[in-house]
N, C-alpha and C positions, 0 to 999 in steps of 0.2 A: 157440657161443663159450664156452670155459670162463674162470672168474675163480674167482681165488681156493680151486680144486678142484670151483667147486660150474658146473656146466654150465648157461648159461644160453640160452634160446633166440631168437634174433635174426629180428625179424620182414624177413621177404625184401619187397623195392619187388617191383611186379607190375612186368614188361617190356613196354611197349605194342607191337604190330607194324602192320604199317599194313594189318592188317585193320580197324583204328579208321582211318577217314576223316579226322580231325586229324590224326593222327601219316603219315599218306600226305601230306599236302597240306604236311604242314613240310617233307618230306626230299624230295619230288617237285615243288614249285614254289618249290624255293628258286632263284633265280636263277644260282649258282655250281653248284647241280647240274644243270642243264641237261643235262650229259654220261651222268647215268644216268638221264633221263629219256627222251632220245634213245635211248640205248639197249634199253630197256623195249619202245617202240612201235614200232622196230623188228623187235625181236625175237617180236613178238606179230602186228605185222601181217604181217609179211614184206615190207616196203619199206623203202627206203633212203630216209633224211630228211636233205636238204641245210640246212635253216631251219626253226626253231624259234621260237617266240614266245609266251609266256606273256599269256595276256589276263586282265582283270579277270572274275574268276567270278561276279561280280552281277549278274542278269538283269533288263533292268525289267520289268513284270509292267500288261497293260492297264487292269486293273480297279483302283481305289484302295482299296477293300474288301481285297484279296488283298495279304501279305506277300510284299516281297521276296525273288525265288527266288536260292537258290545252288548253282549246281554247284559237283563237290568240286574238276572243275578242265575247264578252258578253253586249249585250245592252238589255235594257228594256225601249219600247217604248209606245205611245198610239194606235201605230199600232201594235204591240204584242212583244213579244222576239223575237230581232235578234241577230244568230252568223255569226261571220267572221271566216274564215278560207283562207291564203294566202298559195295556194301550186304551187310550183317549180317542186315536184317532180310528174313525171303522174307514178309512182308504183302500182301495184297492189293494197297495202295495203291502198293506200290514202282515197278512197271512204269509204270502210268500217269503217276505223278509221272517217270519218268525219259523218258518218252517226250514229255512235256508239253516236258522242255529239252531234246530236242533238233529236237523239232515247232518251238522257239521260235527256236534259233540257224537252222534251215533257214529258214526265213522271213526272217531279217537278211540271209542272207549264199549266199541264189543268187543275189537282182538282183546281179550285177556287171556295171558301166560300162552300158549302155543297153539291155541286154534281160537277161532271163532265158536261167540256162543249167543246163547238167548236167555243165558241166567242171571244175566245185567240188567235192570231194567233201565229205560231209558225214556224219561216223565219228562214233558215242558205242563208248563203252569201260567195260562193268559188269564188274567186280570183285565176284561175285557168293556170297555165303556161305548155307549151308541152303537148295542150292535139292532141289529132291526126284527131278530127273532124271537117270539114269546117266548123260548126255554128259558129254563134255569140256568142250565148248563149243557155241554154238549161234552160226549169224550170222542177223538178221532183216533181209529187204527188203520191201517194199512189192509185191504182187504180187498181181493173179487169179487166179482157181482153175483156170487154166491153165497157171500160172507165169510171164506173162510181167509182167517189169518196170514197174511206173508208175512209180518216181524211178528211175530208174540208181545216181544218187549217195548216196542215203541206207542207209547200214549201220550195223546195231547187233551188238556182239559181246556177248557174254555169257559169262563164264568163267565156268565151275562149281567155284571157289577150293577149296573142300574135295576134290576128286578130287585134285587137283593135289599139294593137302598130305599125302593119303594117299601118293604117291609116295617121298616120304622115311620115312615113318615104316614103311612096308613094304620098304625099302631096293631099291627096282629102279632102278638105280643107270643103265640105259637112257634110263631116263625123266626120272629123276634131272638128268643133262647136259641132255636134248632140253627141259625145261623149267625149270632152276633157276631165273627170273629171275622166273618165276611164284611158284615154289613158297618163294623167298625173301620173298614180301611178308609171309608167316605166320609166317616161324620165329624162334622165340624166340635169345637173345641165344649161349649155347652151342651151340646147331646153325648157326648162321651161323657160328659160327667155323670148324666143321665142313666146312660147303660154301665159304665163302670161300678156303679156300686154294688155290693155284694160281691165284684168277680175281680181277684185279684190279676187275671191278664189284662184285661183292659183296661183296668185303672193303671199297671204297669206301660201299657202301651200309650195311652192318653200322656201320661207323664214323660215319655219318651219322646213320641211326635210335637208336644208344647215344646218341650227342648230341645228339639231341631230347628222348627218356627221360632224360635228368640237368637236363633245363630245369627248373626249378621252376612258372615259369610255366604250362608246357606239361602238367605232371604234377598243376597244380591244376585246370585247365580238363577234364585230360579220367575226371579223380577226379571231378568235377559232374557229366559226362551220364554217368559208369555209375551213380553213386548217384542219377540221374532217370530211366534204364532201370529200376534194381531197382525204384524207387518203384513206378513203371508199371506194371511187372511184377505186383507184390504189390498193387496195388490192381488191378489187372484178376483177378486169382484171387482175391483177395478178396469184390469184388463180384460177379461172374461166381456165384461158388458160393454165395453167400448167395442172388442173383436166381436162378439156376437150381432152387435148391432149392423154393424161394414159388412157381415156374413149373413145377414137375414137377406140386406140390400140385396146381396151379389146372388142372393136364394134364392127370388125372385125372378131369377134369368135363367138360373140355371139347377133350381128343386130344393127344396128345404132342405135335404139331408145331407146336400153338398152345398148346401149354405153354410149349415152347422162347421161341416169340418174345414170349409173356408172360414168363416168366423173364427176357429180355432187355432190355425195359423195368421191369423190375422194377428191375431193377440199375442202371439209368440214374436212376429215382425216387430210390432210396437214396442214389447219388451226390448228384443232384442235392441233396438235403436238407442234404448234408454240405457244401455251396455247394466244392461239384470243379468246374472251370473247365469249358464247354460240351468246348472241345478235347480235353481227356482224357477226359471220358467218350465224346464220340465214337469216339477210338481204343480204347477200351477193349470197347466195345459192338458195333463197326461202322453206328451208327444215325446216320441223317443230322442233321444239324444242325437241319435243319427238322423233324425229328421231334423232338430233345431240347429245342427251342421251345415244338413242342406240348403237350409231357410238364411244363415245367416253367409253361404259360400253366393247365393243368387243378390245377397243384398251386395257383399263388397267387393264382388266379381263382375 
């Protein structure tokens, strides 16, 4: 922006796309868009969906110990229960945690009416980012190392969202059509312009995600969890490299590999001292909880 002759430099809003799990769950369960949400799961699963129903994404959870779980979303369809799940992170923990909701909705929702069935189907849907595999996609059943089926009904898809996005920015314009509606959930506000013309979803959806990104609300919420991503981030390389370091030392005496997992608690000590909540040093370590227990019952015992 120039003023006055002298050019000043205007700071650009960052465009959220609904590779953020919030900004998908505003423009994806908003009630009035129903019509590109149908279309999505359509277009991904290859079935045609007569009925639609948006469910409450709150899962109860047996243990009272254990926080309430959320899927990013919960549909009930004529083609069975589907979840979405939108991950960023490829963490150990992700698979398990998504497999945990949909191990939990299959459990609610095969008894139907007076026995058990397999005429329910029972669909999760990952929206999948950094995973490390060339596929496209992958689909997971339940099966022997024969291949034959234990649930019929329970499928998990798995998009490989990065492939997908590589399609436009390599411009194969093939793949391009055979998958925009994929490769729309990443792109920023100028490329949507780009691919929306001629297709009324997109240009419906472009119009929808800009009007999420001008929420204020919405742009303060999801300004919090990347500035508690960076946190995370910087204190996990923080301490990681401070413990690895004191654990290479201690390696040297006694083998790299019980260096390492000396290093490992090490890092967990140091937290620990800096009273970092049991939670995040768990995520930051990979050490169980009853391990950073023990670590901190030897510190103040």
């Amino acid at each position: 922006m120039e003023k006055g002759g002298i050019y000043i430099k205007t700071e650009e809003k960052e465009f959220y796309t609904c590779k953020y799990d919030r900004a998908f769950k505003e423009v994806f369960l908003n009630e009035k868009n129903k019509y590109l949400l149908k279309v999505l799961l359509e277009n991904i699963l290859k079935v045609k969906i007569s009925s639609i129903e948006i469910l409450n994404n709150e899962r109860n959870v047996d243990n009272i110990h254990v926080a309430r779980k959320h899927v990013d979303a919960l549909i009930d369809t004529d083609q069975g229960l589907i979840g979405i799940e939108v991950n960023t992170s490829k963490e150990d923990y992700v698979r398990p945690r998504n497999f945990s909701f949909i191990a939990d909705a299959y459990s609610h929702y095969t008894l139907r009416g007076e026995k058990y069935s397999e005429n329910f189907n029972i669909v999760q849907i990952n929206f999948s980012y950094n995973l490390s595999y060339k596929d496209l996609y992958r689909i997971f059943k339940v099966r022997d190392d024969n291949g034959n089926l234990y649930a019929k009904n329970l499928i998990i898809y798995e998009f490989n969202m990065d492939k997908y996005t590589r399609f436009w920015y390599t411009k194969d314009t093939k793949k391009i059509e055979e998958f925009k509606y994929l490769i729309m959930l990443n792109l920023k506000d100028e490329d949507l312009k780009i691919l929306s013309k001629g297709d009324k979803v997109v240009s419906t959806y472009m119009d929808e995600l800009t009007r999420v990104n001008k929420n204020p609300k919405f742009r303060e919420y999801i300004s919090a969890e990347e500035d508690n991503r960076k946190i995370m981030n910087s204190l996990r390389s923080e301490y990681m490299e401070k413990g690895l370091k004191d654990g290479i030392e201690e390696g040297k005496k006694i083998g790299i590999k019980e260096g390492v997992k000396e290093g490992v608690k090490q890092t967990a000590l140091s937290m620990l001292e800096e009273n970092i909540d049991i939670e995040v040093i768990e995520k930051c370590t990979k050490l169980s909880v009853k391990e950073i227990k023990e670590l901190a019952h030897n510190i103040y015992n």
